[in-house]
FIKETI-766941 format. One line per 10 residues: number of its first residue (from 1); their letters; for each residue x, y, z of C-alpha. Coordinates in steps of 0.1 Angstrom, whole numbers, plus 5000, padded with zeros to 4 digits. Example, Ala and Ser with C-alpha at 12.3 -4.5 7.8 and 13.67 -1.06 7.14 Angstrom:
BEGIN
1 = as = 5123 4955 5078 ~ 5137 4989 5071
//
This chain:
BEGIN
1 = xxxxxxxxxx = 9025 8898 8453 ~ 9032 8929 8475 ~ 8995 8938 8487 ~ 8989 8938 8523 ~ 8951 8947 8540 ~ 8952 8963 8572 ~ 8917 8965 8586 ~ 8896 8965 8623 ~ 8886 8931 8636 ~ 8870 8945 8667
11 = xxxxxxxxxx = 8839 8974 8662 ~ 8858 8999 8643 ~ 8878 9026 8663 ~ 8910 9003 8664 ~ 8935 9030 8655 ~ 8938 9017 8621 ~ 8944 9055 8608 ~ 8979 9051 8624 ~ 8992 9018 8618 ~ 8980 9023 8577
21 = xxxxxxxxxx = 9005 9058 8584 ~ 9030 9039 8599 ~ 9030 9012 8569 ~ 9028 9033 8546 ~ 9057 9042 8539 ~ 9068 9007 8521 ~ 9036 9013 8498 ~ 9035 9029 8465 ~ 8995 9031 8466 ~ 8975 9034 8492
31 = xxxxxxxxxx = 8939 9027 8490 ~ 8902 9028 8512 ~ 8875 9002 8495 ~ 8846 9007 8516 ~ 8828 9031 8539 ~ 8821 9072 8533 ~ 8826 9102 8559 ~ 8813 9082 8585 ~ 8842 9066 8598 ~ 8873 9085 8612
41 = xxxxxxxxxx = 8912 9081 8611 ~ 8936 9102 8638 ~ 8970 9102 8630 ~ 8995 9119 8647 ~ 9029 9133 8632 ~ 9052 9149 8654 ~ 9033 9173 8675 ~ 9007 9177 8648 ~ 8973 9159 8650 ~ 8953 9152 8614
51 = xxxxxxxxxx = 8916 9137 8613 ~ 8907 9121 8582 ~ 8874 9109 8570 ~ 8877 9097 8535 ~ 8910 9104 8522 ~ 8934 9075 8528 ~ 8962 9078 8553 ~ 8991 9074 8527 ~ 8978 9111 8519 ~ 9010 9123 8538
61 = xxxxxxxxxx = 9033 9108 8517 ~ 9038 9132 8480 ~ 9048 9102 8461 ~ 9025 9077 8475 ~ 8992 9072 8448 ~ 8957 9077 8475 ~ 8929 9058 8462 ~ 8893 9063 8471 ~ 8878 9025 8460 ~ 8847 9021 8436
71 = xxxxxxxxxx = 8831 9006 8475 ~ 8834 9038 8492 ~ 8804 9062 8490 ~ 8817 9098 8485 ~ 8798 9132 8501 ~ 8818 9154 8475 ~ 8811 9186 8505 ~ 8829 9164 8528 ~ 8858 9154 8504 ~ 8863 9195 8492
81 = xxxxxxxxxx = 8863 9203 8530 ~ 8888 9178 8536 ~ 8910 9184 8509 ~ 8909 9219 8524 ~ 8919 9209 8558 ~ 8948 9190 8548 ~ 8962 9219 8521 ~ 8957 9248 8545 ~ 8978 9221 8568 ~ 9007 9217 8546
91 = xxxxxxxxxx = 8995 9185 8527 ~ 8997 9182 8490 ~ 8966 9162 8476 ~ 8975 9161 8438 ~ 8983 9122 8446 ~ 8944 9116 8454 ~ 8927 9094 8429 ~ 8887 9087 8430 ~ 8871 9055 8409 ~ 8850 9062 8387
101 = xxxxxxxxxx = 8825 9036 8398 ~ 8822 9052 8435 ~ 8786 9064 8441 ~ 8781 9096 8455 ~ 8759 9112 8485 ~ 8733 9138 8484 ~ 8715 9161 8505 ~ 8684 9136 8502 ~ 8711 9106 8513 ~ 8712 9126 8545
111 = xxxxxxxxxx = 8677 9140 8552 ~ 8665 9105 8548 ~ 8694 9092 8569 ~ 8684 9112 8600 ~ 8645 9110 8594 ~ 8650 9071 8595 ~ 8666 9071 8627 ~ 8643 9098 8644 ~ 8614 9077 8631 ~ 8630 9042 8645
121 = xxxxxxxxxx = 8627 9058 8684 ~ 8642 9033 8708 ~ 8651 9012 8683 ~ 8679 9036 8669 ~ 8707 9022 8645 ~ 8732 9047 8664 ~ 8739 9060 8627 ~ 8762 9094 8617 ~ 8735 9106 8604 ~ 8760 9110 8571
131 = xxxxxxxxxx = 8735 9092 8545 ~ 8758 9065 8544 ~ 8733 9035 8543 ~ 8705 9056 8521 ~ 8733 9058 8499 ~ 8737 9020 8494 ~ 8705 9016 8494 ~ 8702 9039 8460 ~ 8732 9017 8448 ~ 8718 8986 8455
141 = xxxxxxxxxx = 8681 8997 8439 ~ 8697 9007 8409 ~ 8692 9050 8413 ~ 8725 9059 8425 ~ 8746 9082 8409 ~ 8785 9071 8405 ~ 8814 9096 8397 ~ 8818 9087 8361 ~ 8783 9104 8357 ~ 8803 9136 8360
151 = xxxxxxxxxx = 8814 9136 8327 ~ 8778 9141 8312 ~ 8768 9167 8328 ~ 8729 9172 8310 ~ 8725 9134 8320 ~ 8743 9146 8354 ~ 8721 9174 8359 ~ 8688 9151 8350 ~ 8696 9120 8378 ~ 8700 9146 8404
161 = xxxxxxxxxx = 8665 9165 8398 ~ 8648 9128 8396 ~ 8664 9114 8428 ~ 8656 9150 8443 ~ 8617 9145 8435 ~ 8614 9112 8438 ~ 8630 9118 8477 ~ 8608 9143 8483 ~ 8582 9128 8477 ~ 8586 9105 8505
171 = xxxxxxxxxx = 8602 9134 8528 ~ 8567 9152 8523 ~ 8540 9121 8522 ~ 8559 9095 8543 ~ 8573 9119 8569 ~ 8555 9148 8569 ~ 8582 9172 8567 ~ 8590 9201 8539 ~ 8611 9190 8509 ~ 8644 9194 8495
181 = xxxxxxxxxx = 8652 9224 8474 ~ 8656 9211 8438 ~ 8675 9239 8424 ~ 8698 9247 8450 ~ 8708 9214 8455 ~ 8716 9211 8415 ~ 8735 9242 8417 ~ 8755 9237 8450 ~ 8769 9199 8440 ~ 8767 9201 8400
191 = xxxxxxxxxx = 8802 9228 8410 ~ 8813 9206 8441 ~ 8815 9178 8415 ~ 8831 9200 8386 ~ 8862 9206 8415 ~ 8868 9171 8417 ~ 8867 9161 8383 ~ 8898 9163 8381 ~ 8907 9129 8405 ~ 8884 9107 8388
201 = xxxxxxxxxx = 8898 9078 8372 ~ 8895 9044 8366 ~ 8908 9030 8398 ~ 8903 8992 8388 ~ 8924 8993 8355 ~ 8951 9011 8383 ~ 8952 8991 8410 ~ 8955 8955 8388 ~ 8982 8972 8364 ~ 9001 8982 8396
211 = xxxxxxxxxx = 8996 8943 8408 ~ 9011 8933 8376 ~ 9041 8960 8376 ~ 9048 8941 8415 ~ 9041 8973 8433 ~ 9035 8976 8469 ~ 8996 8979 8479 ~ 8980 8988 8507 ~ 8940 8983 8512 ~ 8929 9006 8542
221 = xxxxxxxxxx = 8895 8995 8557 ~ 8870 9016 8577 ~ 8851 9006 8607 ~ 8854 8967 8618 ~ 8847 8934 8615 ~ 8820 8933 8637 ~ 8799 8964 8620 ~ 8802 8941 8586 ~ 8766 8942 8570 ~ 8767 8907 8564
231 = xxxxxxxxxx = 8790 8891 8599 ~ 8787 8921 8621 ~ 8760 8921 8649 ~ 8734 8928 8635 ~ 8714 8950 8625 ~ 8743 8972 8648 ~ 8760 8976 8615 ~ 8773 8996 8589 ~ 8757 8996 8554 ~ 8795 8979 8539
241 = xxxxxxxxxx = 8820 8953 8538 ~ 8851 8965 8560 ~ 8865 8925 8560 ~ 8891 8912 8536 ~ 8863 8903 8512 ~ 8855 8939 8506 ~ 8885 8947 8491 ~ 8880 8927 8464 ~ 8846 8941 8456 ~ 8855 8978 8468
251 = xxxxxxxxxx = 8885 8982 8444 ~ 8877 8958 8411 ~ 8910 8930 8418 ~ 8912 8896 8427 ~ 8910 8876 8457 ~ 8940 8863 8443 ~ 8955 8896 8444 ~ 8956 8900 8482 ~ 8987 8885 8497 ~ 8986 8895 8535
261 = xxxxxxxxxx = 8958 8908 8559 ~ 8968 8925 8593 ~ 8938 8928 8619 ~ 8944 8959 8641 ~ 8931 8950 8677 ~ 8927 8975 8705 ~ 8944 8961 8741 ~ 8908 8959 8752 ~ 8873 8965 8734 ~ 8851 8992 8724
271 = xxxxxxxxxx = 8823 8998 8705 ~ 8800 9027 8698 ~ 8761 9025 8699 ~ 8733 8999 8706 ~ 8741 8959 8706 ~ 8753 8936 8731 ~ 8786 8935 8743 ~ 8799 8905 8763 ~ 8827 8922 8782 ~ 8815 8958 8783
281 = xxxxxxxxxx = 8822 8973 8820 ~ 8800 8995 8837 ~ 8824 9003 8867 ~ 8853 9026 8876 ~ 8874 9003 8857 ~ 8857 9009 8825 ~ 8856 9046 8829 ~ 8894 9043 8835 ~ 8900 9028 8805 ~ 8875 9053 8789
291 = xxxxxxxxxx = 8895 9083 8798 ~ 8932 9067 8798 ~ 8927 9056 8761 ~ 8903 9092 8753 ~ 8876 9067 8737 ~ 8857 9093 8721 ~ 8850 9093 8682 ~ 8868 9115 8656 ~ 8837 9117 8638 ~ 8810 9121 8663
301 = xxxxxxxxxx = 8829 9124 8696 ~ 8807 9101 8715 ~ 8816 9084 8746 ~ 8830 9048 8736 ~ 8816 9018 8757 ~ 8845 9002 8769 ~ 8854 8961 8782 ~ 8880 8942 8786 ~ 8895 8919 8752 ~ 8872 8898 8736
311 = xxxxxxxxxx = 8888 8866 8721 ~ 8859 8848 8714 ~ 8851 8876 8692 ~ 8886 8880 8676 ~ 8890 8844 8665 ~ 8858 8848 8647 ~ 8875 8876 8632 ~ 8904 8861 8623 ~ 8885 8829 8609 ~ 8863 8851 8583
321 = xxxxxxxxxx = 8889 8880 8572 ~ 8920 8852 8571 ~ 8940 8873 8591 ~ 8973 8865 8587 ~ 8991 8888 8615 ~ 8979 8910 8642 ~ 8988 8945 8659 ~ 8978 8952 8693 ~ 8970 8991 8701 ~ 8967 9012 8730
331 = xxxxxxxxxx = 8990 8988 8752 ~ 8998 9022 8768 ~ 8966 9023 8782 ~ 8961 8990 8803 ~ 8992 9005 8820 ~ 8989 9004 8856 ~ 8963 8982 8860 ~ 8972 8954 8885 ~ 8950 8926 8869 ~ 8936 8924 8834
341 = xxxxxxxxxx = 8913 8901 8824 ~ 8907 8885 8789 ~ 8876 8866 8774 ~ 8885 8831 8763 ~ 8851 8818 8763 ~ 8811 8826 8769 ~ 8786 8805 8793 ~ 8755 8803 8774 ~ 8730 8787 8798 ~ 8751 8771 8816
351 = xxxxxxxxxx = 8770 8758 8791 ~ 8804 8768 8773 ~ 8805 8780 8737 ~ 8839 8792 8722 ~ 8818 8807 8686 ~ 8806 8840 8684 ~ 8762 8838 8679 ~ 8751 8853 8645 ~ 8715 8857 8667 ~ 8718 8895 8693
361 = xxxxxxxxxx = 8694 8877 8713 ~ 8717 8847 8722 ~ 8750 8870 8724 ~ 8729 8893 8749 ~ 8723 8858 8768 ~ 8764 8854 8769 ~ 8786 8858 8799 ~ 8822 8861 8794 ~ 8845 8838 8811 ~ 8878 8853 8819
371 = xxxxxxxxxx = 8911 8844 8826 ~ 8928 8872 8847 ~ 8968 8880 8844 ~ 8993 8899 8864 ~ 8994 8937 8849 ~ 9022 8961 8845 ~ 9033 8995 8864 ~ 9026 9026 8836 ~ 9058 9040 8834 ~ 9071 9008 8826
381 = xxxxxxxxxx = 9061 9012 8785 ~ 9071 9044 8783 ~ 9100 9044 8758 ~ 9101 9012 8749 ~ 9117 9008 8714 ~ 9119 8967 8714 ~ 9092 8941 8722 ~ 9122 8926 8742 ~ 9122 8959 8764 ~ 9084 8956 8774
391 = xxxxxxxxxx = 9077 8946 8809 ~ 9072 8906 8816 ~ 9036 8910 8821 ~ 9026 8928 8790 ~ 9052 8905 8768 ~ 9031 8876 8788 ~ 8998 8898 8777 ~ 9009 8891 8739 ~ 9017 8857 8739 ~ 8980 8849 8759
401 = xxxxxxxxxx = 8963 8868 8728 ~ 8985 8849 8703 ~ 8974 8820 8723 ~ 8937 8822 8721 ~ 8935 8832 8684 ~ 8963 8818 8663 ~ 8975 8843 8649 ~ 9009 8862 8653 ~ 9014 8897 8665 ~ 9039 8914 8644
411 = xxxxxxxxxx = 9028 8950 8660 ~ 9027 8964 8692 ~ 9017 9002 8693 ~ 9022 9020 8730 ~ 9009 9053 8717 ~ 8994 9075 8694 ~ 9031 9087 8675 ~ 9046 9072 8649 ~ 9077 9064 8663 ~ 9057 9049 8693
421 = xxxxxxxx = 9054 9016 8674 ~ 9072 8982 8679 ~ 9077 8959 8648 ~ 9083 8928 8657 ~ 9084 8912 8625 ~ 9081 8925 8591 ~ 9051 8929 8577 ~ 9047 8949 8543
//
């Protein structure tokens, strides 16, 4: 089989946007199983930037089939606004395809969204406010509305003004604040919805008829390991399944149908929000990193918490999603740094634990234990076309990672570009 899953197995914000770009040129379909508008892809093509939110990154490709997955939850606003962006840019969109089964967000998603969080005070999620997890929440409860309701539009018309009362009625008694406008809302999405009609398919009779024809598949994931609702820290999560697992529930095939799974890992470790994190810095060094590698979100554009790598973390990863190859990111940024350390372990009371907790209070009691190596001079990765041409140190870098996880890297990217990538090995 010929599918391949390229996902985060940090916190999200791994620059998965490019390296699903860069492979996806080998893939006849490219597809995103989980997440909504929350998450954020940058990928960068010549001297243009694009930002993408829900589309898949294949979308630059004509011939290339895009698939939004029955586990993404779709904001049509957002999608019509991105579509949009990316035809005013130059980019064709007739390749997008949307399941059928996807559920869909609603002005009530996000009122609730952001009057949940106000309401949690100090003990704030950190969410987009995007009605992501209200969203789930209506799916898993049994009230959500999926795309395929689009097609009977008096049924259609009769969920919306439900949810909308039902909603409100918990915007006005629980929170005290003045509802949702029934009518406008009905009016405003029953057209967004007509204008997207036309991508709606049946995405899990595609995908598994493409398996069977042998063509070339790649699953793009959203966010990361660690915000999984289920193995992330939690409840410093996102409402989905971004590990390998999701795929199979986000698009309707197999487990048997994935054949490969490539964890993109930053040089070093972010994450954005509340939750413990082991190796997070709080000194110069960290707001080096900060500003050398711009950690700022495409969706929100907060301020990234930054650390050094986290192995203890990644062979978790690697252990639930299977990964089967790696890609490091952002070498470019540890550049000129003249030690760099790397978590191989934590000291839990005094003793040493190689597992990453389930429990935020014992992973807030975790110190990480570092082994420090030799860096490189900046200037020294610029240009670089071969892993063979990277400087002893960072080679050295690589082989420590491979080391402490097990698994290969067959990726190095040294920049945001395309053609700032370094296959090592084939992959897809």
């Amino acid at each position: 089989m010929n599918t391949l899953v390229i996902l985060g197995a940090q916190w999200g914000d791994e620059g998965k946007g490019k390296i699903t770009d860069f492979l996806s040129e080998k893939a006849d379909i490219v597809v995103r199983y989980q997440g909504g508008d929350n998450a954020g892809h940058t990928v960068e093509i010549g001297e243009k930037q694009f930002k993408l939110h829900l589309i898949p990154s294949g979308i630059f490709y004509e011939e290339k089939v895009c698939v939004i997955g029955n586990g993404v939850v779709v904001n049509p606003k957002s999608l019509l606004e991105e579509i949009k962006y990316l035809n005013d840019r130059g980019i064709k969109t007739d390749n997008l395809r949307i399941s059928d089964r996807a559920h869909i967000i609603f002005p009530y998603h996000i009122k609730l969204d952001e009057l949940e969080e106000k309401k949690r005070g100090k003990s704030k999620i950190g969410t987009t406010i995007k009605g992501i997890g209200p969203c789930y929440r209506d799916k898993v409860e049994r009230s959500g509305i999926r795309m395929c309701d689009i097609f009977y539009k008096d049924i259609l018309e009769e969920k919306i003004r439900r949810n909308i009362r039902e909603k409100n009625e918990i915007i006005e008694k629980l929170y005290e604040e003045r509802g949702l406008d029934e009518d406008s809302i009905v009016t405003e999405y029953m057209d967004y919805l007509e204008q997207i009609k036309k991508y709606v398919v049946d995405t899990t009779a595609l995908l598994n008829e493409a398996i069977e024809d042998g063509k070339k598949i790649l699953f793009e994931g959203a966010q990361g390991t660690l915000l999984d609702i289920d193995f992330g820290t939690y409840p410093y999560v996102t409402s989905s399944h971004p590990i390998s697992g999701g795929v199979t529930v986000g698009t309707g095939i197999s487990p048997f149908g994935i054949s490969e799974v490539l964890g993109v890992v930053k040089a070093y470790t972010t994450r954005v929000g509340k939750g413990p994190f082991p190796t997070e810095l709080f000194d110069e060094t960290g707001d080096m990193i900060r500003e050398k590698g711009h950690e700022y979100g495409t969706t929100t554009g907060r301020a990234r918490r930054c650390g050094w790598l986290d192995t203890v973390m990644l062979r978790y990863s690697a252990r639930i999603n299977g990964l089967t190859s790696i890609v490091i990111t952002k070498l470019d940024t540890l550049g000129g740094f003249e030690k760099i350390k790397i978590c191989t372990a934590y000291e839990l009371d005094g003793k040493v634990i190689k597992d990453f907790p389930s429990s935020l209070e014992t992973l807030k009691r975790c110190k990480p234990i570092y082994e420090v190596l030799d860096g490189w001079k900046e200037e020294e990765i610029e240009n670089v076309k071969t892993f063979d041409d990277l400087p002893e140190n960072a080679k050295k870098y690589i082989y420590k990672i491979e080391e402490l996880t097990g698994v290969k890297v067959k990726m190095v990217s040294i920049g945001p570009n395309r053609n700032a990538t370094i296959l090592r090995e084939n992959i897809f």
